[in-house]
C-alpha positions, -999 to 999 in steps of 0.1 A, spaced: 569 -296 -87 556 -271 -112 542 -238 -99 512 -230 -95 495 -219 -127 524 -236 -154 516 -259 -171 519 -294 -163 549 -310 -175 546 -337 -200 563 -362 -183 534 -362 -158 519 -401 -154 491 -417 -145 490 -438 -116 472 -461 -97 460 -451 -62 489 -464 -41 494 -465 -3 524 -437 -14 527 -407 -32 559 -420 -47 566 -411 -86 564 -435 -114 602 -437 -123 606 -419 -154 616 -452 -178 585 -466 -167 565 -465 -200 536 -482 -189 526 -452 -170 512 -472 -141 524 -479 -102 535 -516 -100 530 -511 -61 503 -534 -44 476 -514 -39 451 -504 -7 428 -528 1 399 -515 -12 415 -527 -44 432 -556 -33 421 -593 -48 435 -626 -40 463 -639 -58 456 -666 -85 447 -667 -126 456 -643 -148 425 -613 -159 429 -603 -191 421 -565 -197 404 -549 -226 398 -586 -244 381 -619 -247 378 -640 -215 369 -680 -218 337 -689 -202 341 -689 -163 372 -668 -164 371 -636 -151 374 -607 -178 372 -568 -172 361 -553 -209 353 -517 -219 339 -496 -190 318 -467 -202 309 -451 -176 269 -441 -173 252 -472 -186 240 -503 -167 265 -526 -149 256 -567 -160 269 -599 -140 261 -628 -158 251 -659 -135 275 -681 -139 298 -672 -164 321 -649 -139 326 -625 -164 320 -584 -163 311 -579 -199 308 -543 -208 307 -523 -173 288 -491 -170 288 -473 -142 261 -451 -130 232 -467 -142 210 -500 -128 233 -528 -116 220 -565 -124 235 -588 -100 232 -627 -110 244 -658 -87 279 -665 -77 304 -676 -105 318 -709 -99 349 -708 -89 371 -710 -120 408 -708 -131 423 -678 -142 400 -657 -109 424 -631 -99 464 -627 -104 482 -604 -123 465 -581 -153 483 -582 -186 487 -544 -184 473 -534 -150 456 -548 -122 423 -563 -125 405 -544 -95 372 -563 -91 366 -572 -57 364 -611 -49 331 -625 -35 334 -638 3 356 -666 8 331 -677 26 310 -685 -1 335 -704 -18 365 -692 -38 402 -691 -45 417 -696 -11 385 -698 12 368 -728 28 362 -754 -1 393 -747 -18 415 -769 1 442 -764 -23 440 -724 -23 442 -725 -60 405 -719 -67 392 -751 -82 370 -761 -54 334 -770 -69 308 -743 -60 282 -754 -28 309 -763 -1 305 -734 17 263 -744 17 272 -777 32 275 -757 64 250 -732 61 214 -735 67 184 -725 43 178 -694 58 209 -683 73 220 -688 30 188 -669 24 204 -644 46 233 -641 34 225 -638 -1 206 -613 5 237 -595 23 255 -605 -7 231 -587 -31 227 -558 -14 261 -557 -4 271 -559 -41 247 -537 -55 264 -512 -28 298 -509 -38 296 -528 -72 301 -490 -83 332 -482 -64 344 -518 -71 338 -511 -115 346 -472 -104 380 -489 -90 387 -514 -118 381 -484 -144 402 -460 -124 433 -486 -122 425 -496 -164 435 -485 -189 404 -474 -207 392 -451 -176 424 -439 -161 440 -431 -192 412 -412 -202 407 -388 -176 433 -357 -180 445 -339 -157 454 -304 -168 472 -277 -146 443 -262 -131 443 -224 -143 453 -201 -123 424 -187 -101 407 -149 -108 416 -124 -84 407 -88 -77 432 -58 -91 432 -29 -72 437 7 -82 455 22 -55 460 62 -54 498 77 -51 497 68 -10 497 28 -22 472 25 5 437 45 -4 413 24 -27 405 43 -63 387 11 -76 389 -29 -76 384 -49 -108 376 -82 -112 349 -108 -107 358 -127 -74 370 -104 -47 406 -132 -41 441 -126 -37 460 -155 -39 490 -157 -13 513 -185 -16 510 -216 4 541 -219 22 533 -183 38 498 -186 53 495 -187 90 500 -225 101 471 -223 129 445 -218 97 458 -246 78 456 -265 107 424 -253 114 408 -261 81 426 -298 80 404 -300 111 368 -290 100 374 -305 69 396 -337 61 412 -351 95 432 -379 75 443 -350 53 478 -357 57 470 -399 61 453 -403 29 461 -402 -9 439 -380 -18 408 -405 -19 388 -409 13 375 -451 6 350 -450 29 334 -416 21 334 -430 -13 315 -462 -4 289 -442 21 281 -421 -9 280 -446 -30 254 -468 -6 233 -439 0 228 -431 -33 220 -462 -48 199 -466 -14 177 -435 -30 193 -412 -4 211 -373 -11 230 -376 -40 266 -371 -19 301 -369 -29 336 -378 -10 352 -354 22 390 -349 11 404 -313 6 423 -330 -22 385 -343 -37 373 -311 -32 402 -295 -52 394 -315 -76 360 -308 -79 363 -272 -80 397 -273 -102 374 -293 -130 346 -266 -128 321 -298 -127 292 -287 -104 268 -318 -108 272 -343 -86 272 -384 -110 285 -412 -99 307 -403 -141 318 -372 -122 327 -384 -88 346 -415 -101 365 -383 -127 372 -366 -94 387 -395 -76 414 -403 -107 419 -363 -105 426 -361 -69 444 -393 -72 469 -379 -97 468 -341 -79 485 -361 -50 511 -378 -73 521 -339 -85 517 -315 -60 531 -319 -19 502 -319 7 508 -284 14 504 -271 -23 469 -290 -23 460 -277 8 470 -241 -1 456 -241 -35 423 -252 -15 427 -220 8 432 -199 -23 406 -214 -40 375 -223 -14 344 -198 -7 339 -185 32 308 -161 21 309 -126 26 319 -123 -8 353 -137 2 373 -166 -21 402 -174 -9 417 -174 26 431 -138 27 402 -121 14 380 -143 45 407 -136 65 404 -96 59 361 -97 56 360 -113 90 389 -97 109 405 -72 91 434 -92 89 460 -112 66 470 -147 72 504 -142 59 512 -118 91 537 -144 116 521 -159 145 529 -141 172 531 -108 157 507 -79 161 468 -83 140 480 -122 131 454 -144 134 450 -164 161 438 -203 172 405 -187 177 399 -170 146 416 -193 126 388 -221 135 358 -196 129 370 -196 92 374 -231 91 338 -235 106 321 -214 80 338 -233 48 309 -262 52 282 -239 47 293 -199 44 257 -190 30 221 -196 41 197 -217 27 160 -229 25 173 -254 49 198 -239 70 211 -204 81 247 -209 71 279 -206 96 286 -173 98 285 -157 131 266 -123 118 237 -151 105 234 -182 126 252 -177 161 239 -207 174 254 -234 143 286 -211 141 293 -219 178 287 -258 179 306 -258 146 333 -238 154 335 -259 190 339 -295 164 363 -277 147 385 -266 180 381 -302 192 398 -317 163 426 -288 164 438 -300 197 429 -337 187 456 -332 154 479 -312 173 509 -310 149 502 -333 121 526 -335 90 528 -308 70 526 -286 98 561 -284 110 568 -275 149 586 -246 140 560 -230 127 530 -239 152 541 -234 187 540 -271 201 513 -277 227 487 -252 214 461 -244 240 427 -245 222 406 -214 223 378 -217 252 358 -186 240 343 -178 209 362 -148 196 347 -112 196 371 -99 171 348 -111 141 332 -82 125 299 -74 112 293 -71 72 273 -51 52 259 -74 21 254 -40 1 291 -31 8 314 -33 -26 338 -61 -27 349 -67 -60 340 -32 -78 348 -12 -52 355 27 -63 333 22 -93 305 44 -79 330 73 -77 348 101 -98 380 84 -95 367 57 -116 368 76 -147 407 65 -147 403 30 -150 403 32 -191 435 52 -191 449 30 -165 442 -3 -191 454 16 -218 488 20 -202 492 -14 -192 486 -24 -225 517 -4 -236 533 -20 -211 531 -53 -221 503 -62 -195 474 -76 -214 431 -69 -209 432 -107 -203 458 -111 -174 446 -77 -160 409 -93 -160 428 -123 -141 436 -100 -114 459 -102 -88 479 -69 -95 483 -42 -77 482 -9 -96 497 21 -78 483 55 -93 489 91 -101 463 101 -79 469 122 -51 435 112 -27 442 149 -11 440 167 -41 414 146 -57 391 151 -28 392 190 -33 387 182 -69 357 167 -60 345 194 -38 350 221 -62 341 204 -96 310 179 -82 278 197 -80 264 175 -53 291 192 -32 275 214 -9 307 240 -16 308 237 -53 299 269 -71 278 246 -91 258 231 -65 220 246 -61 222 251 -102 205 230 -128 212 190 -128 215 198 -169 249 217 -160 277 193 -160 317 201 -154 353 186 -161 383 191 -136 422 178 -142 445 186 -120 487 173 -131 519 178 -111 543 200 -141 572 187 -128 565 149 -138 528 150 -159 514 129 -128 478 133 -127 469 139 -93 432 150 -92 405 138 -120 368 146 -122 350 139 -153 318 132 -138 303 113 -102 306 81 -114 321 49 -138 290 48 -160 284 79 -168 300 101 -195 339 115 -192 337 151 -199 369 155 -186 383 133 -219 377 104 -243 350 82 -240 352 47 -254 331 14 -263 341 -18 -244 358 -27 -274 382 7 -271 365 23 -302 364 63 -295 328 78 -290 336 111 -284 351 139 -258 363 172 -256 343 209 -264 357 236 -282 385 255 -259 376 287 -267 398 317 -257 417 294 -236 434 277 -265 449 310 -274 480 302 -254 494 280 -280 490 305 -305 506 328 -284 537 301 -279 535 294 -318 541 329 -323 570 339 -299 588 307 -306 586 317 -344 602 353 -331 571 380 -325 571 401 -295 547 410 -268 548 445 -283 539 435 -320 511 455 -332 477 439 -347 445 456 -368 414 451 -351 394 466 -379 406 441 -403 377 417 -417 385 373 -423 403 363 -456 386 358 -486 359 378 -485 346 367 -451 329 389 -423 341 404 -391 359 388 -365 336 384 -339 353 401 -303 319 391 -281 308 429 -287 340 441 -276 346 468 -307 358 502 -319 362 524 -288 359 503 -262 392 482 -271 417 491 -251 440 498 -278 468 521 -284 449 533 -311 418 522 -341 442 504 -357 474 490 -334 466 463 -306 494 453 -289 500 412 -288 503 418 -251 470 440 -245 453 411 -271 467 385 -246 454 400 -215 421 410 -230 413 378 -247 404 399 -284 401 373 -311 414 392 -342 448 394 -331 451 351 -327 429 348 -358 458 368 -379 483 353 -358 469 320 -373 472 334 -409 507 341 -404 522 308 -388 493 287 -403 471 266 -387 486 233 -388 516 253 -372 497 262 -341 480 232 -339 518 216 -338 526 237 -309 494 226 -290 502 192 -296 543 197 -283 526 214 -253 504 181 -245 475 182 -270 468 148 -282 430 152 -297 418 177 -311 383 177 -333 379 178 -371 374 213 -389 340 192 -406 328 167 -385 326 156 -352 354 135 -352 386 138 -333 418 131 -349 448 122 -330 479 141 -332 505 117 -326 496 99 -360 488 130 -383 516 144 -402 519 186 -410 509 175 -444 484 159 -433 474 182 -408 470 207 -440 447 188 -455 421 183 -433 417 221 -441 414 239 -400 408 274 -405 424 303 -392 393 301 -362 418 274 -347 436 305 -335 412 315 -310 395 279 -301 370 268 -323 380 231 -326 375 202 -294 402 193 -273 395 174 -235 403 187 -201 427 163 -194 450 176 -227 445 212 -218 459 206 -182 487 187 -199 493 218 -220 496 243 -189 519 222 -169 544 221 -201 538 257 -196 539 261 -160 572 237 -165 590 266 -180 586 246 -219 593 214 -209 565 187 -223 559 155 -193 530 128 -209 501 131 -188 498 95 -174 479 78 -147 504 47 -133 531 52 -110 540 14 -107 525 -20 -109 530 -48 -86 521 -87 -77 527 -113 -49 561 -130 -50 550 -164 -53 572 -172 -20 571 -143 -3 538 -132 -8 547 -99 -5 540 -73 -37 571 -70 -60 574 -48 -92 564 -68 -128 596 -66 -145 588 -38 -174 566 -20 -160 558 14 -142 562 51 -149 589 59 -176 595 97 -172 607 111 -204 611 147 -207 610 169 -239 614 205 -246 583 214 -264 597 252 -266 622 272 -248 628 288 -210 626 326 -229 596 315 -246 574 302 -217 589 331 -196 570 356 -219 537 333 -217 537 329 -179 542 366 -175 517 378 -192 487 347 -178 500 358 -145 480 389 -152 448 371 -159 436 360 -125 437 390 -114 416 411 -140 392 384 -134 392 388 -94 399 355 -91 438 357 -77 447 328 -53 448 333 -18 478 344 2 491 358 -31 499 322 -44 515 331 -82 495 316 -108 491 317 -144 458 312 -163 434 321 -190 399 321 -195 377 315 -223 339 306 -239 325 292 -274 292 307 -283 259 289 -284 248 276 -317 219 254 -314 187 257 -309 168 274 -283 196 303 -279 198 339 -279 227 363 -291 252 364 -265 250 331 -253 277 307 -246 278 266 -248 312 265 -232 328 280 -208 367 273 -193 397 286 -168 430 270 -171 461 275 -152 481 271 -121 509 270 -103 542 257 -105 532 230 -86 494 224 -97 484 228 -134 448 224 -141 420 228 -164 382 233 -157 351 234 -181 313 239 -177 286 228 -199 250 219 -204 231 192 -217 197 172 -216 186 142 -230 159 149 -258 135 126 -249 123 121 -287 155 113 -301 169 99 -270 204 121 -275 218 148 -256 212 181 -270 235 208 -257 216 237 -237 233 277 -235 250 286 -199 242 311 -180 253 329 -140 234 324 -112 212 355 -122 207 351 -156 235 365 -178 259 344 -199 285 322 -180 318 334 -192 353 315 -182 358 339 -155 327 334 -134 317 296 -127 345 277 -140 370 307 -125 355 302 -88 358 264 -93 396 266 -105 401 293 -76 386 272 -50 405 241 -58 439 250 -65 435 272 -29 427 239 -15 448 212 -30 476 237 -24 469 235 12 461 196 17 493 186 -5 516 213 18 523 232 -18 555 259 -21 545 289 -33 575 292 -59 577 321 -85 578 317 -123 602 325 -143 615 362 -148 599 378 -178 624 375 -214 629 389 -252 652 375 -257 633 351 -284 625 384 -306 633 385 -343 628 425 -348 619 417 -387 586 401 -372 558 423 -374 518 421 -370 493 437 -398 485 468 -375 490 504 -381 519 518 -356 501 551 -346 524 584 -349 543 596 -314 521 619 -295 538 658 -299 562 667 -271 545 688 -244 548 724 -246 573 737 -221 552 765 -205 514 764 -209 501 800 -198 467 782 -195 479 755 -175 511 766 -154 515 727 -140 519 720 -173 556 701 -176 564 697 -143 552 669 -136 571 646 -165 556 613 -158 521 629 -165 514 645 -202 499 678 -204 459 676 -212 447 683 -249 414 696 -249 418 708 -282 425 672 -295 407 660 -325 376 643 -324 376 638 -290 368 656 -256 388 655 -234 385 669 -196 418 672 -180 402 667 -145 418 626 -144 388 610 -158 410 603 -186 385 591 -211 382 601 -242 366 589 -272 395 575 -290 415 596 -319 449 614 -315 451 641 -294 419 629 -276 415 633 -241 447 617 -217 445 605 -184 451 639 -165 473 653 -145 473 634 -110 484 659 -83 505 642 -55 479 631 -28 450 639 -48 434 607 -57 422 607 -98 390 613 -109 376 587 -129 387 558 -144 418 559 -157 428 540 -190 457 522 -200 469 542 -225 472 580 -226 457 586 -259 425 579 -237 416 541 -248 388 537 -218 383 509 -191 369 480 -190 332 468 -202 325 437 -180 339 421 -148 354 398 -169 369 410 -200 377 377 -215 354 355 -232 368 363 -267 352 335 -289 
């Protein structure tokens, strides 16, 4: 037997309905059964018909059927000229009875039925010698006028009754007709996919169009086949797959002027649905007979009845058996009987019952209990009679149905109730976790899994996502969320969260937005056809971590020294430090910022000459080692992918040195990639979204692995241990000047950032984007705010400035800093997190040759050693004695330690043991100052 779904094999033949299933030997090269056949095609033996040519008057010739047109029988001659089935049968007087009326066909058997012997006839009264050359009238000899009236009037209608199945029959065992119809391996039936999350249990999203999962045959619970056999085909395993005398009722009735009705068997039914023919002609009907005829030659009675389970609709949005079997119960029918939640005698008949008639109609309410209680019952009842009526027919082995089953006495209570409005086949789409559903297809397609058999179904996707973590995500990052930090603000403000595990690039939390449809802020959007649309907003300070990497992996230190005063390149303006100049830097001096100081106060000059040096196509490179894989075009809003541009190439598009300090678009999901190679001490883990993907064994039915597919880890070491070792150090500093540290002291790294406001409607200071990236060792993730509206002229979204609950500009450390807090406290907690340190801090990447562009200042004089003005002068080494004689500045020596900048200006003070300072004391003793904003990032 071929499985279910190949393709038929060739040898395949066509066969006339037989009281067996048995094969056509292989040599036979007429194609046909040479077996008598049922008697509903039988004919006395005699003459020879010819088939397909020229008959002599009297004798009995079949010609070409059509099928449709009108059926002729011309009095007297005996002959069916040209038979057409379907249309309006003209029945003349009883042929004579002639030589050559029935016998063998020259190629196959001439199936016209024989009028009543009765009448006269080969072998009936009048034809003393049985060879059929009586003369016609004996039989009237004996018959009265209106007992002949009678019976021809029996005769006509009689004919005129099955003269269709009786032409139907002849066609189906002729050449012309039989030949004709092909039988094709019915394709392999749609089923749902599902998206599972990382537990292989939680439900991220279903695709498909029928909600079906086809289970294979052998494995279904034996009470439901038997159950179904009973509602609907009692000769199921009796028959050949044609039910004679539904045929000939439908037949009557509709040439009677009654419902148009077709024939009972499973195997018809198959057929029926397997051809996708929904009309109901006597053409089709006579179709689905040689279909079902040669579906029984092919496949065992089980296979037909299993591809009917798999196949059939019991409402509630349920095809197939096991998705009836889980919409009514909450149960499969491939669990044993006997063991716990398998279905029982009970439930298996109130599935059976509902397959007549699962939906109401104008006419009737349908056979579901929820719907028509009263129908169900009396149905379910017939169906329960007939299960103990069959008891253990073939096909149903006593091995696998205990023998004497007791039918059920009670209408089961187990059923459940449904909601119509309930998802059955898109289930998950309404939800944030369906943004992963294009990744997840894109993935597949790599490996080797195609948008066509996906759309087939029947696979079962296990994914990244952690439902834990995603559910904090969802709660932090979805401004519906009653404990978002968004929630209460603007509808216009929208957000991005990405959460991925360092250790692997699993993606275990994803929120680009609350739904499917909408748009993915968190990364690319595409058209149907996978053509990009756009994603991703420019990073802002927060992209100054790969410069930073580019830069120590090419040898400068933390302590290099940068000029802030220095203007752009040729000829351009000032580099722009969000209003954060001259005195308020906290620099060692006018002009020497240390790359460290630069890093943890987010000033933009340093990365932009940083980008000079190394070149921007250089730090661009280190973004994309890191786990960059967009990033947008120094012109346009394009977005260029990284894996297929070369350094050349890279050149030539012409970035500027702005790239240093994030001016150009990348998405949330690449910038949480590019932390976890961070927080992975330099080693680079793709960002992906599939764990493994699985389908039913077709035996089994349990889910196996596809061969070829599922995650393919495949670490690279994007830069080294020293290096990230240096970068986590100094972003472990960053929470904390922003007052967002986790909770518990949980070590983090991150970095915030903004991109000013440029379009209309904006005011100096304003931002359009605002980020914080970072994490743990364990959680790596990125968050991003926005705004946008739809213009209602132009129909586009138009991007709106952000602003704090209050009024001032958002900046990465407020908003998007509380989100990033609040979630990585959480997931940290649901997903029972370590709290593991990163590495220790390193130089050992420093080439001493490297320098930056600033001006070293001089060393500050030694201290005097006795001070007659001051006689704690000295004493106290770790402190340096106060200058207020120093330069250009005024200095206080009471601790305020803020002077106005300048050497000599005023230092810190002297801090007497116990004595608290007074003032704010700056970082560096040449008397730099303190800070300007809560947040001192937001660099552009």
């Amino acid at each position: 037997m071929n499985s279910y779904g190949d393709q038929q094999s060739a040898r395949a033949r066509a066969r006339v309905p037989g009281p067996s299933a048995a094969s056509t030997p292989d040599d036979d090269q007429s194609g046909y059964d040479e077996r008598p056949s049922p008697d509903a095609y039988r004919r006395p033996a005699g003459g020879r018909a010819s088939v397909g040519g020229s008959a002599p008057r009297g004798a009995a010739s079949v010609g070409a059927a059509p099928v449709g047109g009108r059926a002729s029988v011309g009095a007297g001659t005996g002959s069916v000229g040209s038979a057409r089935v379907g249309g309006r049968a003209s029945v003349g007087a009883p042929p004579a009875a002639a030589p050559g009326y029935g016998g063998r066909a020259a190629v196959a058997r001439a199936a016209v039925r024989p009028v009543s012997p009765g009448a006269g006839g080969p072998g009936g009264p009048g034809d003393p010698d049985g060879a059929g050359n009586d003369k016609r009238g004996s039989a009237g000899k004996i018959l009265n006028k209106a007992s002949k009236r009678r019976r021809r009037t029996n005769i006509l209608t009689a004919a005129a009754a099955v003269l269709v199945i009786l032409l139907g029959a002849g066609v189906v065992g002729g050449t012309y007709f039989f030949d004709n119809v092909d039988f094709k391996e019915p394709t392999a039936e749609a089923q749902t996919t599902q998206l599972l999350a990382s537990d292989n249990k939680t439900v991220l999203s279903s695709l498909g169009q029928f909600n079906r999962s086809i289970v294979p045959d052998g494995s279904i619970n034996p009470l439901v086949k038997l159950a179904v056999v009973s509602a609907e085909d009692k000769g199921f395993y009796k028959h050949n797959g044609i039910d004679m005398k539904g045929i000939a009722r439908a037949a009557w009735n509709n040439f009677t002027g009654g419902d148009t009705q077709g024939a009972s068997t499973i195997t018809q039914q198959y057929a029926k649905y397997a051809t996708k023919r929904k009309e109901i002609t006597y053409n089709v009907k006579l179709r689905e007979a040689v279909i079902a005829r040669k579906m029984e030659d092919e496949y065992s009675k089980d296979e037909i009845l299993g591809r009917y389970l798999n196949s059939v609709y019991f409402g509630r949005g349920a095809y197939g058996v096991e998705a009836a079997a889980k919409a009514y119960f909450g149960k499969s029918v491939l669990t044993p009987i006997g063991q716990k939640n398998a279905i029982t005698a009970g439930e298996a008949a109130v599935l059976a019952a509902v397959i007549k008639q699962p939906e109401p109609t104008a006419t009737h309410k349908g056979y579901d209990p929820q719907k028509n209680m009263p129908d169900a019952l009396d149905r379910w009842k017939y169906t329960v009679g007939n299960m103990a009526e069959l008891a253990l027919p073939a096909g149903l082995p006593a091995a696998k149905v205990p023998a004497g089953i007791n039918p059920p006495t009670e209408y089961p209570k187990t059923w459940k109730k449904w909601d119509p409005d309930k998802c059955t086949t898109t289930c998950g789409n309404n939800k944030p976790s369906a943004k992963i559903v294009k990744y997840v297809k894109r993935e597949l397609r790599d490996m080797g899994i195609s948008d066509a058999e996906l759309n087939q179904g029947g696979l079962q996707i296990r994914t990244t996502i952690d439902p834990r973590a995603q559910e904090q995500a969802e709660k932090a990052a979805n401004s519906q969320s009653k404990k978002s930090p968004l929630n209460g603000m603007s509808s216009t403000y929208k957000s991005a969260l990405v959460a991925i595990d360092p250790d692997n690039g699993r993606v275990i939390a994803y929120y680009g937005g609350p739904d499917a449809a909408s748009w993915d802020y968190a990364g690319p959007n595409y058209t149907d056809a996978g053509d990009f649309v756009g994603g991703g907003r420019p990073p802002g300070s927060t992209f100054k971590i790969y410069t930073l990497i580019a830069a120590l992996a090419d040898g400068y230190g933390m302590d290099t020294i940068w000029d802030p005063t220095l203007k752009k390149v040729d000829g351009g303006g000032k580099i722009s430090n969000s209003g954060r100049e001259g005195g308020s830097l906290k620099c060692k001096a006018p002009k020497a910022c240390t790359l460290q100081v630069s890093t943890e106060q987010s000033y933009n000059f340093t990365f932009y000459w940083l980008a000079d040096k190394l070149g921007p196509e250089k730090v661009i490179e280190m973004a994309h080692k890191a786990g960059i894989q967009l990033i947008g075009d120094p012109e346009t809003t394009a977005r260029w992918n990284l894996n297929t541009l070369t350094e050349k190439q890279l050149k030539e598009k012409g970035y500027g040195r702005e790239v240093g300090f994030g001016q150009y678009a990348i998405t949330a999901l690449d910038h949480a990639s590019g932390v976890a190679t961070i927080a992975n001490d330099g080693v680079y883990h793709k960002a992906h979204f599939v764990r493994s993907v699985s389908q039913r064994d077709p035996k089994t039915g349990k889910f196996v692995a596809v061969k070829g597919t599922g995650e393919k880890l495949d670490p690279k070491k994007a830069f080294s241990p020293d290096v990230a070792a240096a970068v986590q150090n100094v972003m472990e500093k960053i929470p904390g000047i922003n007052g967002i540290s986790l909770a518990n002291g949980r070590k983090a790294i991150g970095k915030t950032g903004t991109w000013e406001f440029t379009g209309k409607g904006g005011k100096a200071g304003d931002n359009g984007d605002a980020w914080m990236v970072g994490g743990t060792k364990e959680i790596a993730a990125s968050v991003w705010v926005g705004r946008e509206k739809e213009n209602k002229k132009t129909k586009q979204m138009e991007l709106l400035p952000i602003y704090k609950p209050g009024g001032k500009p958002m900046n990465g450390g407020s908003i998007p800093g509380e989100i990033w807090k609040m979630f990585l406290d959480s997931a940290s907690k649901a997903i029972g997190a370590e709290n593991k340190a990163f590495l220790p801090n390193s130089t050992a990447f420093v080439d001493p040759s490297k320098k930056g562009n600033g001006v070293e200042p001089p060393p500050p004089p030694p201290p005097p050693a006795n001070d007659p003005q001051n006689p704690l002068c000295g004493i106290f080494q770790q402190q340096p004695c106060n200058d207020n004689n120093g330069g250009a500045g005024n200095g206080n020596g009471n601790g305020n330690g803020n002077g106005n900048g300048g050497p000599g200006n005023g230092g810190p003070g002297i801090t007497l043991p116990g004595v608290p300072p007074n003032g704010d004391t700056g970082t560096n003793p040449d008397g730099g100052g303190g800070q300007t904003d809560e947040n001192t990032d937001d660099g552009n």
